[in-house]
N, C-alpha and C positions, 0 to 999 in steps of 0.2 A: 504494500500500500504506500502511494505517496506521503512524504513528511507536509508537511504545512512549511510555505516559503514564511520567514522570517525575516522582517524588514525593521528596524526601529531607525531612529530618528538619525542616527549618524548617516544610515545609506540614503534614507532622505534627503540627508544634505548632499552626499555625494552626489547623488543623481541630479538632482536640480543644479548643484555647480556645472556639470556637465551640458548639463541641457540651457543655462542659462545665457550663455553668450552666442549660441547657436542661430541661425537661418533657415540655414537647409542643410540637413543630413541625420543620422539614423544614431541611435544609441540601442548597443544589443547587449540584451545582460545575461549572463550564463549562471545557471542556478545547478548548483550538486548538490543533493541532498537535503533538500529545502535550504539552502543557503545560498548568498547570493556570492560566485566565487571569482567574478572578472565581469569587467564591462569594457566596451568597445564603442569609441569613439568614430565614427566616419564622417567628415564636415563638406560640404561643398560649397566654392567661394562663386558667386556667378559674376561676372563685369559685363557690362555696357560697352559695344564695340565702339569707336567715338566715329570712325568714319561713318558707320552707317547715318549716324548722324547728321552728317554735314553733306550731304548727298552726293559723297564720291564712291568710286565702283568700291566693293570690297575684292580684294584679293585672297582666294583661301590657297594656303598648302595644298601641295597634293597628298592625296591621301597615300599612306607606305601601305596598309593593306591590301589595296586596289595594284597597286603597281607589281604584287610578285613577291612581295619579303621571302 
């Protein structure tokens, strides 16, 4: 039978400090035993292209996938 996850107030705060300066990305928490035994941070930063802005062409990379790697 599964344990009862146990959480008190310290992983609370862990977790929110984590989650608190965040945008966009994922927080994965790995529980053993009913206890919570690692967390994983993944953040993603997104930017504004400026030329699209300014209404000149964008230039992309080629992509390496496309070409053969």
């Amino acid at each position: 039978m599964a344990k009862p996850l146990k959480v008190d107030e310290i992983w609370l705060e862990r977790i929110a400090g984590l989650l608190d300066s965040m945008e966009f990305g994922s927080l994965h928490i790995v529980v053993h035993e009913g206890q919570i035994v690692q967390m994983e941070r993944t953040e993603r930063k997104r930017f504004e292209n400026a030329t699209r802005h300014s209404g000149e062409a964008v230039t992309r990379r080629p992509d390496s996938r496309a070409a053969g790697r």
